[in-house]
NUGUZA-22069 format. One record per residue (C-alpha): residue number from 1; residue in three letters; x, y, z. Coordinates in steps of 0.5 Angstrom, whole numbers, plus 500, padded with zeros to 3 digits. Example, Ala and Ser with C-alpha at 12.3 -4.5 7.8 and 13.67 -1.06 7.14 Angstrom:
<nulums>
+-----+------+-----+-----+-----+
: seq : type :   X :   Y :   Z :
+-----+------+-----+-----+-----+
:   1 :  ALA : 525 : 491 : 516 :
:   2 :  SER : 527 : 498 : 514 :
+-----+------+-----+-----+-----+
</nulums>
This chain:
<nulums>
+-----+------+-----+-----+-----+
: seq : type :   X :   Y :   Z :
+-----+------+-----+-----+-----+
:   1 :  UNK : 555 : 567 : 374 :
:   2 :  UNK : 559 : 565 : 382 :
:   3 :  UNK : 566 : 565 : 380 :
:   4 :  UNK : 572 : 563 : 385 :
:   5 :  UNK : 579 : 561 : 387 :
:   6 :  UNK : 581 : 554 : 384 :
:   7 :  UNK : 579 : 548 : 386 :
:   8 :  UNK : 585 : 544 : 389 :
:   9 :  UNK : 585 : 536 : 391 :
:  10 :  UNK : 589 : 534 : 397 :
:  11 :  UNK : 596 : 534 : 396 :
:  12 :  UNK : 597 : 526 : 398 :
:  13 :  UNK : 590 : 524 : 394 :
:  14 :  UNK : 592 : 528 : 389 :
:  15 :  UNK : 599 : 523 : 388 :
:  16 :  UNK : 595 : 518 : 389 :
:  17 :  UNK : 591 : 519 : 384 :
:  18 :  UNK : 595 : 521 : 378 :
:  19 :  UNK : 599 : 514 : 380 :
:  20 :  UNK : 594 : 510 : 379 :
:  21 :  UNK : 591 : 513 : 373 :
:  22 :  UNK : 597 : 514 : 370 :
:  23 :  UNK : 601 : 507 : 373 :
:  24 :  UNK : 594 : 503 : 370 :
:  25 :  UNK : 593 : 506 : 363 :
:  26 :  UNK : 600 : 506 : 362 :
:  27 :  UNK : 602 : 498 : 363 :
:  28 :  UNK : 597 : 495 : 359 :
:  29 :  UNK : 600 : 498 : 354 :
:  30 :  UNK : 606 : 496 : 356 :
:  31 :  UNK : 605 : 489 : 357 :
:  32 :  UNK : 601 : 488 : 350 :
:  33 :  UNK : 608 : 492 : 348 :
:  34 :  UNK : 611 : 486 : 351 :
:  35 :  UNK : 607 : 480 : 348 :
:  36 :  UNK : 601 : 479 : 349 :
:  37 :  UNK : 599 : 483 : 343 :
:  38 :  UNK : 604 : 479 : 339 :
:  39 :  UNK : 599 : 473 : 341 :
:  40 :  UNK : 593 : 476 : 339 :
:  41 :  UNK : 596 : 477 : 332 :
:  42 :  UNK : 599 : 469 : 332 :
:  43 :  UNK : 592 : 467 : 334 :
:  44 :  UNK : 589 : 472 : 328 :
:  45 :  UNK : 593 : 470 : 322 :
:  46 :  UNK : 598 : 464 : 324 :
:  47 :  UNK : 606 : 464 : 326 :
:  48 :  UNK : 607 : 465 : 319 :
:  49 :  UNK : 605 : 471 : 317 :
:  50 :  UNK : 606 : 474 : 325 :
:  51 :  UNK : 611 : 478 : 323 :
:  52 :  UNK : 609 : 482 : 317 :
:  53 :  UNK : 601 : 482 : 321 :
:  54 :  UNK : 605 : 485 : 327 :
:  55 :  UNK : 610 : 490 : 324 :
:  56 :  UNK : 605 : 493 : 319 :
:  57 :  UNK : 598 : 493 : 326 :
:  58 :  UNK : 604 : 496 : 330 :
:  59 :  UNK : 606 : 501 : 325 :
:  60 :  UNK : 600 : 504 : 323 :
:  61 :  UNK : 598 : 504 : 330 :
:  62 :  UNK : 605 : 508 : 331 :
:  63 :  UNK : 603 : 514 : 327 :
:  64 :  UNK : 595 : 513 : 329 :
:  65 :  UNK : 600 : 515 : 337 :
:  66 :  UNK : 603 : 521 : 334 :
:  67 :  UNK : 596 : 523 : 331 :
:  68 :  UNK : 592 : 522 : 338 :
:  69 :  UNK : 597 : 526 : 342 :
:  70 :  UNK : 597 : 532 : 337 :
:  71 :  UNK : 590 : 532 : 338 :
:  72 :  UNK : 588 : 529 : 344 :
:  73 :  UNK : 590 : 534 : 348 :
:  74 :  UNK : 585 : 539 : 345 :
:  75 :  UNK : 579 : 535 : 345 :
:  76 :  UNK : 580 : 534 : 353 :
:  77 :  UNK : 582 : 541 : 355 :
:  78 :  UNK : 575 : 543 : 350 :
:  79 :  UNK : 571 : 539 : 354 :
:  80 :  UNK : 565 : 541 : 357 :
:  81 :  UNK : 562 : 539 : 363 :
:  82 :  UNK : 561 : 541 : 370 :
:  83 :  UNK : 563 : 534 : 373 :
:  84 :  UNK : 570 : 537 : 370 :
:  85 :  UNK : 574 : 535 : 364 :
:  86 :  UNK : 579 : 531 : 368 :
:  87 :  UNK : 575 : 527 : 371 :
:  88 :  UNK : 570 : 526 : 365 :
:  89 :  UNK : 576 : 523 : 362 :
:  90 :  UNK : 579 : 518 : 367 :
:  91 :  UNK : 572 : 515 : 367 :
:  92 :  UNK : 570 : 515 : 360 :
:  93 :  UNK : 577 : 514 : 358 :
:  94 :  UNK : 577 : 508 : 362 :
:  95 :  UNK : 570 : 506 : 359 :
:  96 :  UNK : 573 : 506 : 353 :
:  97 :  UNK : 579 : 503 : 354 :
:  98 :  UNK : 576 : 497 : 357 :
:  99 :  UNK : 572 : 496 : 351 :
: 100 :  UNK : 577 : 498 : 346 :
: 101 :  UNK : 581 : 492 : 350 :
: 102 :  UNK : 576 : 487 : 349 :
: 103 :  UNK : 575 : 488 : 342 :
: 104 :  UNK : 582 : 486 : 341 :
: 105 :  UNK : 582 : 480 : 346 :
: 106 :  UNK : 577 : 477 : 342 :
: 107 :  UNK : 579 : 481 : 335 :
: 108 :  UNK : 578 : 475 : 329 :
: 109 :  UNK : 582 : 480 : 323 :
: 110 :  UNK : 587 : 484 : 323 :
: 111 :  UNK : 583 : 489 : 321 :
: 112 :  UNK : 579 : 490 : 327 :
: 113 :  UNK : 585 : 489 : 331 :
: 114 :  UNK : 589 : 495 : 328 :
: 115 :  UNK : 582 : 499 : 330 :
: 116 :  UNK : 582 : 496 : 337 :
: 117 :  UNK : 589 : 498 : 338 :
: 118 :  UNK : 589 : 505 : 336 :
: 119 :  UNK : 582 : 506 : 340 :
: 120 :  UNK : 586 : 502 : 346 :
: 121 :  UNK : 592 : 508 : 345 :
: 122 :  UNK : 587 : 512 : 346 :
: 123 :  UNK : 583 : 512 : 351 :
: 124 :  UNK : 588 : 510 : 355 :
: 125 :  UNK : 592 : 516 : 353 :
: 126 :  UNK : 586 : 521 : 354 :
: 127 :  UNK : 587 : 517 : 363 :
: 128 :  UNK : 594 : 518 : 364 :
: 129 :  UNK : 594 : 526 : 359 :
: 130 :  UNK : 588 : 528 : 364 :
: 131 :  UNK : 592 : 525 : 370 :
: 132 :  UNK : 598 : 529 : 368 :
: 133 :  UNK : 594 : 536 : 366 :
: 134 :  UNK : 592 : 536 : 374 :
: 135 :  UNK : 599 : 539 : 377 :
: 136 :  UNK : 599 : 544 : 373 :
: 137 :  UNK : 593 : 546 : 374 :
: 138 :  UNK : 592 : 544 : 382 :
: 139 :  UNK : 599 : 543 : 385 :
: 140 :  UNK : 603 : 549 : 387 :
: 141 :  UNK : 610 : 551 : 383 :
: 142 :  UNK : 615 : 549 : 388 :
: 143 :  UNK : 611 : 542 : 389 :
: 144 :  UNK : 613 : 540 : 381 :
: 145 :  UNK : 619 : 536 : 382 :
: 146 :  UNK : 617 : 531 : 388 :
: 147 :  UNK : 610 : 530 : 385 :
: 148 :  UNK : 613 : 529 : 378 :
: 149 :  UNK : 618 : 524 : 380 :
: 150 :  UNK : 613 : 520 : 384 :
: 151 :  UNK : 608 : 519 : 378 :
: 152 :  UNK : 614 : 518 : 374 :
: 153 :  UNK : 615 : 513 : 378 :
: 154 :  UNK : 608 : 509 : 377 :
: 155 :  UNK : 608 : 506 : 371 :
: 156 :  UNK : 615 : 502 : 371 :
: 157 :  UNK : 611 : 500 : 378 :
: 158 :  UNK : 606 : 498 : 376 :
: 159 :  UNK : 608 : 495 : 369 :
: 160 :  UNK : 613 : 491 : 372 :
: 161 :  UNK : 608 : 488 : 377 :
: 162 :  UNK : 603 : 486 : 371 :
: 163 :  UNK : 610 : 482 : 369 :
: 164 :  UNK : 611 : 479 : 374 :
: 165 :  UNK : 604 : 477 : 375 :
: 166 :  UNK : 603 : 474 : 369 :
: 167 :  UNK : 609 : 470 : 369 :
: 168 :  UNK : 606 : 467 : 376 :
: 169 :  UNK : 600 : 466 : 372 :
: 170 :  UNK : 602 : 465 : 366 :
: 171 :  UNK : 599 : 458 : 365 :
: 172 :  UNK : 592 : 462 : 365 :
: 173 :  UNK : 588 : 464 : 359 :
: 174 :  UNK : 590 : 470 : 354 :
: 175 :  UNK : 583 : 472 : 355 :
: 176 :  UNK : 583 : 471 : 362 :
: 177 :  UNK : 590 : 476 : 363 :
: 178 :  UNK : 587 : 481 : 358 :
: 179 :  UNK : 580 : 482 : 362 :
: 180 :  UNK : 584 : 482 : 368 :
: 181 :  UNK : 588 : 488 : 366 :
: 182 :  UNK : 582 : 491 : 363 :
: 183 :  UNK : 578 : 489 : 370 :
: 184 :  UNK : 584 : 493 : 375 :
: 185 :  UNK : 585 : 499 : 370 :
: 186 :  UNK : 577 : 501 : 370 :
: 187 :  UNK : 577 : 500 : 377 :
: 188 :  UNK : 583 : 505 : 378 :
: 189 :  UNK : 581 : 509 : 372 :
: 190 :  UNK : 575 : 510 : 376 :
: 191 :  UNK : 578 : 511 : 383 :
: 192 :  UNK : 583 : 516 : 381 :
: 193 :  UNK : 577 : 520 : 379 :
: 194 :  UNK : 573 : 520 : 384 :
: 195 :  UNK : 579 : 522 : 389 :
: 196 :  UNK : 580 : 529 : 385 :
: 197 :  UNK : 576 : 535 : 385 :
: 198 :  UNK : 576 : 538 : 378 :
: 199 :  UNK : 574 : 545 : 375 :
: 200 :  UNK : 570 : 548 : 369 :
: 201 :  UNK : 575 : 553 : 366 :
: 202 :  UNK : 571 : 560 : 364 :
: 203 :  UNK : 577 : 562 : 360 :
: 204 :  UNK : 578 : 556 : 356 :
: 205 :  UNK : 569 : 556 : 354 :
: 206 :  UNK : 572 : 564 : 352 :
: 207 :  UNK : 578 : 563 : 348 :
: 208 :  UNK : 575 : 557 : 344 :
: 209 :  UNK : 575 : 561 : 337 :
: 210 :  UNK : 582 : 562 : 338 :
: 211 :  UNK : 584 : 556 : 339 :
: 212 :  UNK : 583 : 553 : 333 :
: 213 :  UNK : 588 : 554 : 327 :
: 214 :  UNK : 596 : 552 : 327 :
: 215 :  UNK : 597 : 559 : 330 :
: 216 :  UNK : 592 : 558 : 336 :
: 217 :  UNK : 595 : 550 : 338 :
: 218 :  UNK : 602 : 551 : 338 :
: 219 :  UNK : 604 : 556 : 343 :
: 220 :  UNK : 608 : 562 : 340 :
: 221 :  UNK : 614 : 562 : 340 :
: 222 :  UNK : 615 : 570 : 341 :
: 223 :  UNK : 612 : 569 : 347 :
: 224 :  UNK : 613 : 563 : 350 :
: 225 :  UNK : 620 : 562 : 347 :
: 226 :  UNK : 621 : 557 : 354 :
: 227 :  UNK : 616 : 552 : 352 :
: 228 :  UNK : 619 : 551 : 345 :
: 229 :  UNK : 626 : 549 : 349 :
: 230 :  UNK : 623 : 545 : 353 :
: 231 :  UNK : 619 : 541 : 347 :
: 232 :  UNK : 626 : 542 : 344 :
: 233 :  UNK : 630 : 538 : 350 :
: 234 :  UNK : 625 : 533 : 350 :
: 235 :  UNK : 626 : 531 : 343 :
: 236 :  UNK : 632 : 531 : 344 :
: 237 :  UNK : 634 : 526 : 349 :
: 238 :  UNK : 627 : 522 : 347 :
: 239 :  UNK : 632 : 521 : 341 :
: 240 :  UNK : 637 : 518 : 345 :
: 241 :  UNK : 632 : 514 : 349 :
: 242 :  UNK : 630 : 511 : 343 :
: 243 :  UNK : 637 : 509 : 340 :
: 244 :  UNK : 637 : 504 : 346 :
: 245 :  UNK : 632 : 500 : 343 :
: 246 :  UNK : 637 : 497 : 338 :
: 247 :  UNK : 642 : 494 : 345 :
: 248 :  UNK : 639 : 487 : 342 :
: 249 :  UNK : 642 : 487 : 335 :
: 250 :  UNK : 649 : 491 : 338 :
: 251 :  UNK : 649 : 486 : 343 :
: 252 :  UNK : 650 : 481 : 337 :
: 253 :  UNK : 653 : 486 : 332 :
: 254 :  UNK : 659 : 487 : 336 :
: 255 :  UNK : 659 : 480 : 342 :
: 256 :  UNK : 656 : 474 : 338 :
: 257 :  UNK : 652 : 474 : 343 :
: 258 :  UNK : 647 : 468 : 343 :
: 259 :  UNK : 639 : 469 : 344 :
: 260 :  UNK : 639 : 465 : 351 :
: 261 :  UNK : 646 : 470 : 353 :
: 262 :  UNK : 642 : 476 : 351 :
: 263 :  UNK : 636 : 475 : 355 :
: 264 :  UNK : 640 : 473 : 361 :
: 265 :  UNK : 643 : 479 : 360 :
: 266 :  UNK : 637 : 483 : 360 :
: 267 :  UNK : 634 : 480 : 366 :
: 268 :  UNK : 641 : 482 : 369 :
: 269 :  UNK : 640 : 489 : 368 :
: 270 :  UNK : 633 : 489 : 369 :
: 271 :  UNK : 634 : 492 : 376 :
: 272 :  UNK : 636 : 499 : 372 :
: 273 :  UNK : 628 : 500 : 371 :
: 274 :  UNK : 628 : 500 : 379 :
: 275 :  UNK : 634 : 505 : 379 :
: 276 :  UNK : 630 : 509 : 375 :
: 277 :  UNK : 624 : 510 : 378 :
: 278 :  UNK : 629 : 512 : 385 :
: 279 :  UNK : 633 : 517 : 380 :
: 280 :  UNK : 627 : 520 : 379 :
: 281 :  UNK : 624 : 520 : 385 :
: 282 :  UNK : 630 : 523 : 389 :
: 283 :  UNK : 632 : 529 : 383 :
: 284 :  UNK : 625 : 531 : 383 :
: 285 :  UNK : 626 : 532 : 392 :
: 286 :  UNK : 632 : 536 : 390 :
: 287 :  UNK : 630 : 540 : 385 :
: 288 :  UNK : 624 : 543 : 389 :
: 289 :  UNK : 629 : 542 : 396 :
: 290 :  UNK : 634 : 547 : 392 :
: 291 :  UNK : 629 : 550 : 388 :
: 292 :  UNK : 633 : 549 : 383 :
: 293 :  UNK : 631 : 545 : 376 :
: 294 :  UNK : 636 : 546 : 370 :
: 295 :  UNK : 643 : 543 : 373 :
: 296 :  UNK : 639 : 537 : 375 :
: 297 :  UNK : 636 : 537 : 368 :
: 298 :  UNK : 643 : 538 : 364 :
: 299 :  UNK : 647 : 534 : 368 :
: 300 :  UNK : 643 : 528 : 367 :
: 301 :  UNK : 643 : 530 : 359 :
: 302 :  UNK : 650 : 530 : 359 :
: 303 :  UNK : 650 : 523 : 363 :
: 304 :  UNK : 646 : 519 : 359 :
: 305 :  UNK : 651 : 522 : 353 :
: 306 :  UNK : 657 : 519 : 357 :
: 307 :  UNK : 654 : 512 : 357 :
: 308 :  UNK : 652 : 512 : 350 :
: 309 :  UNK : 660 : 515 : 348 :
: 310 :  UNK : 661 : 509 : 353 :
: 311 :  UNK : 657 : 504 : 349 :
: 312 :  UNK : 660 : 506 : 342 :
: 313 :  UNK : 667 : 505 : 345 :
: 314 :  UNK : 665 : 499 : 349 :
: 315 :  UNK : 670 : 492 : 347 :
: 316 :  UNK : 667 : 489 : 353 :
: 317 :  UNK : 659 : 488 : 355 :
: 318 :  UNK : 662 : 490 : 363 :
: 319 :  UNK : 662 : 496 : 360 :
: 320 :  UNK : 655 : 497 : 357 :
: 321 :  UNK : 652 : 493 : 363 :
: 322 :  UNK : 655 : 498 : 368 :
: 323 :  UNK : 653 : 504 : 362 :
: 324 :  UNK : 646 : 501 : 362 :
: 325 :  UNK : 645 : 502 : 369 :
: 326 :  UNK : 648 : 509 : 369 :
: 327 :  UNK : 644 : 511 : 363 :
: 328 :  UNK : 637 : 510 : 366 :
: 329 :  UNK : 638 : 513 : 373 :
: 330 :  UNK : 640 : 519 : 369 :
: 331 :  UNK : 635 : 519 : 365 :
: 332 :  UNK : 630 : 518 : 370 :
: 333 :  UNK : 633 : 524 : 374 :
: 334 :  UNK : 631 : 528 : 367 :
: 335 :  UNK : 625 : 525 : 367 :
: 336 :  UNK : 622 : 527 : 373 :
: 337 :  UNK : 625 : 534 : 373 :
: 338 :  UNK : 625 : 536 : 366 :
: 339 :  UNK : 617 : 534 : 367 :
: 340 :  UNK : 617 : 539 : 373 :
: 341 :  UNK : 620 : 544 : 368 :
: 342 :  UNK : 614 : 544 : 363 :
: 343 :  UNK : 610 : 543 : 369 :
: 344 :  UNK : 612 : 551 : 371 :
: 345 :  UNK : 613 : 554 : 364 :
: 346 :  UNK : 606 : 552 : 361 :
: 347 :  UNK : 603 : 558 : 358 :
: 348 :  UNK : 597 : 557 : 361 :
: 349 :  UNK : 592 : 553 : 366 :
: 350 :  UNK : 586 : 552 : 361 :
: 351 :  UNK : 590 : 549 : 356 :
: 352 :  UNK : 594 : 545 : 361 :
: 353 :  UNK : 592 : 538 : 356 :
: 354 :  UNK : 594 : 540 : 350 :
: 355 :  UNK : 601 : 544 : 351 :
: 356 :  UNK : 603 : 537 : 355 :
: 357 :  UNK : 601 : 532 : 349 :
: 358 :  UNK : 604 : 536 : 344 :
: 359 :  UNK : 610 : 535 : 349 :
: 360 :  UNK : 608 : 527 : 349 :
: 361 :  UNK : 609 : 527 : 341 :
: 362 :  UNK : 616 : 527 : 342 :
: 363 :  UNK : 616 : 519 : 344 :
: 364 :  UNK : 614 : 517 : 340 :
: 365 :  UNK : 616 : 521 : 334 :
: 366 :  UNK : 623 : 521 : 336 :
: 367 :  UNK : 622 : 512 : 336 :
: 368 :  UNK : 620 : 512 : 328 :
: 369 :  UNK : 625 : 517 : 326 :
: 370 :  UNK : 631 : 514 : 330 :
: 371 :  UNK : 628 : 507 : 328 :
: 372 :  UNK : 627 : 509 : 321 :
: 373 :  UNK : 635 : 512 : 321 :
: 374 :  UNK : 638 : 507 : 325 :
: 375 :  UNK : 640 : 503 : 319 :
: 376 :  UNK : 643 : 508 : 314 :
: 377 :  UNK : 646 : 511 : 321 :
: 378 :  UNK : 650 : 504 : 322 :
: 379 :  UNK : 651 : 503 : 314 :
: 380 :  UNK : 654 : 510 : 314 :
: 381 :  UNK : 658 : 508 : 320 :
: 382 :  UNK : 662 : 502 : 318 :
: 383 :  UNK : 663 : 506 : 313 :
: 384 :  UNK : 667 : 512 : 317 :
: 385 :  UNK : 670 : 507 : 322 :
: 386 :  UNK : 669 : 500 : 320 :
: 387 :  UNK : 667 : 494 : 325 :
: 388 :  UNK : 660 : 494 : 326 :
: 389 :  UNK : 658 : 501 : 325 :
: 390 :  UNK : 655 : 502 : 332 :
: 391 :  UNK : 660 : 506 : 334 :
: 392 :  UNK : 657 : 512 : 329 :
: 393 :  UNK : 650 : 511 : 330 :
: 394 :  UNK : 652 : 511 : 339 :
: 395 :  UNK : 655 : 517 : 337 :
: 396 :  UNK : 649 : 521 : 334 :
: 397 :  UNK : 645 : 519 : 339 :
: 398 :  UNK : 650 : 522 : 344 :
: 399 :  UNK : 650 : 529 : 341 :
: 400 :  UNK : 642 : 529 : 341 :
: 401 :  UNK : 644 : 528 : 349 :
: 402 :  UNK : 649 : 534 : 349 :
: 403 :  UNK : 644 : 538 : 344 :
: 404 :  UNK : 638 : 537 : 350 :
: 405 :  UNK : 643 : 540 : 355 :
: 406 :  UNK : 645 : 546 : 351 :
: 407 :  UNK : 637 : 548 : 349 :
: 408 :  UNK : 635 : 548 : 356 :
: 409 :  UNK : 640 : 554 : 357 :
: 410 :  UNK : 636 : 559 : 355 :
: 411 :  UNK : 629 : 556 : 360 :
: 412 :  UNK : 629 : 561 : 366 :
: 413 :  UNK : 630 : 558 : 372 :
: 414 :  UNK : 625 : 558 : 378 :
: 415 :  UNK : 622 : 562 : 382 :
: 416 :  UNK : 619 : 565 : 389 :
: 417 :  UNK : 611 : 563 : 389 :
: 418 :  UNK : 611 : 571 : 389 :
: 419 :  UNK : 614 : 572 : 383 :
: 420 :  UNK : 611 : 566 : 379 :
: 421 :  UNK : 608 : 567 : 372 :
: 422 :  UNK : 602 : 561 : 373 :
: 423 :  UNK : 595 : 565 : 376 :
: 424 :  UNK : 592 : 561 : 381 :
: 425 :  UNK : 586 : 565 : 382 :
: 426 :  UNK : 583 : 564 : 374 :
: 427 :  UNK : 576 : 564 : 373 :
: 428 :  UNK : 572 : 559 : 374 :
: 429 :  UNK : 565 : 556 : 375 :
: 430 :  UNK : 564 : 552 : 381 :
+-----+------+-----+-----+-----+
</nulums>
């Protein structure tokens, strides 16, 4: 059996990949988040029962997420194939993503549409999970904050330009808007495969028995207590990003705002998602500049903690427009860094995918646990302060922030190439 060192792809075709799997697969899902998905379903059952038909498809396709992402991340680094298993994935999930979307374009029942749904979730999350699991398997440890700070940086690139691509060609068909994205996504799909070298884990085939099991899937606290800090920091904070979800009815809660007044002000503050991606794209530089990880991710935890204390208090909407902006540069400075952390601190190379979803799950599982409290959170609220209730409910989410600074304390901080803990000569088959 010829064995060697691992393969690595470029490092400039390596980003450029990752960007494109990652920016491709992520913004359809965005843009069906953001209407087009509501206009399949207003098509499938009528204006009337829109609302219901939405909230029960996007309900259950939020579990099937939840369920995906545990898995998925298993299924990729379990597959075995000498093109590579990466590479498999950012073509055949692509493929099947694009199939999936055309079965919900054309969808004529809620069920088939829920089914097309959870398929499109899926085979999109297998590119962009395939995208990510490349950096720690091919790009040294002091590369990880530049590298995820760019690929951060993608899907809010790509997901704003597929807005303003179908505002200038909003008079096209639906049909015609989904089988471009479907048409774009497979070609980047595609590309992004062929731009990367790939490898078949011979320690992945031999540790297969071993992997099945809750003991073998989660890895061990006992000896990896980093990785569940770091899955612990990220729940976190993504409890505090879900809370800002509820802006919409703050807005009105606690300002009176009008529908017109609240989407002028959110076209004011949409800047901020461009603030993010600089955020992230400068904190993951510094961070492999100083060789640093922690201070950047505690510091923008306790940011993103202040805006929201800042929100709870606020008696004017100057104060949560600037909030706003300062939320989302620090929590696109925590992004980029933290994912260069769990990059660093994942127990090993062939099980890259499946460590990283896990990690994932914590989106969107903070979002339908914060979703699901944030009513009793409010009605507790006005209960201990009066108003609108807003007051607690910022505040809680506020104490996630702070909780997701302190866990990241016992993470080990960075270390010399020499000292690293990641092989980079595992055995494979090439």
């Amino acid at each position: 059996m010829e064995t060697n060192m691992l393969k690595k792809t470029p490092f400039v075709r390596l980003v450029i990949a990752a960007m494109l799997g990652v920016g491709t697969s992520i913004a359809p899902l965005v843009l069906l988040s953001f209407g087009l998905s509501t206009f399949i379903v207003i098509r499938i059952v009528g204006q009337e029962h829109a609302t219901a038909a939405f909230a029960t498809a996007t309900g259950i396709s939020g579990i099937a997420v939840v369920i995906f992402g545990l898995f998925s991340g298993v299924i990729a680094d379990k597959t075995r194939l000498k093109m590579g298993r990466r590479r498999f994935w950012m073509i055949a999930g692509s493929i099947g993503g694009a199939l999936s979307m055309l079965a919900l374009t054309y969808a004529t029942s809620l069920p088939v549409f829920i089914i097309a749904l959870c398929l499109t979730n899926f085979f999109y999350g297998m590119v962009s999970l395939s995208c990510y699991a490349v950096v720690p398997e091919q790009v040294e440890p002091e590369k990880f904050g530049r590298v995820s700070g760019l690929i951060g940086a993608s899907a809010p690139i790509f997901g704003m330009t597929g807005q303003m691509l179908m505002g200038a060609f909003a008079k096209s068909t639906l049909e015609e808007k989904m089988i471009s994205m479907i048409i774009v996504q497979v070609v980047c799909g595609i590309l992004a495969a062929l731009l990367i070298k790939d490898n078949y884990f011979v320690g992945a085939a031999k540790s297969e028995k071993k992997s099945f099991g809750i003991r073998g899937f989660y890895p061990s606290f006992k000896k990896y207590p980093s990785y569940t800090w770091a899955l612990l920091t990220k729940l976190f904070i993504n409890f505090s990003n879900a809370g800002m979800g509820m802006l919409t009815l703050f807005y009105i809660a606690r300002f009176h705002l009008s529908e017109t007044k609240i989407f002028q002000l959110m076209a004011l503050m949409a800047p901020g998602i461009m603030l993010m991606v600089v955020a992230g794209i400068l904190g993951g530089f510094l961070s492999d500049k100083v060789k640093k990880q922690k201070p950047f991710v505690i510091g923008a935890a306790l940011v993103t903690g202040l805006c929201l204390i800042a929100f709870a208090f606020s008696s004017n909407i100057t104060w949560v427009v600037v909030g706003n902006f300062i939320f989302n540069f620090g929590f696109g400075m925590y992004n980029a860094v933290d994912n260069a952390l769990v990059n660093r601190i994942l127990p090993s190379k062939e099980n890259a995918a499946k460590d990283i979803s896990i990690m994932n799950t914590t989106t969107s599982l903070s979002s339908t646990l914060v979703n699901f409290a944030a009513p009793s959170l409010i009605g507790l609220g006005v209960s201990f302060f009066g108003g609108d209730g807003y007051t607690f409910f910022f505040l809680v989410l506020a104490a996630f922030s702070i909780l997701s600074a302190v866990v990241v304390l016992p993470i080990p901080e960075m270390e010399s190439k020499k000292d690293s803990g990641h092989d980079s000569t595992s055995e494979l088959v090439i």
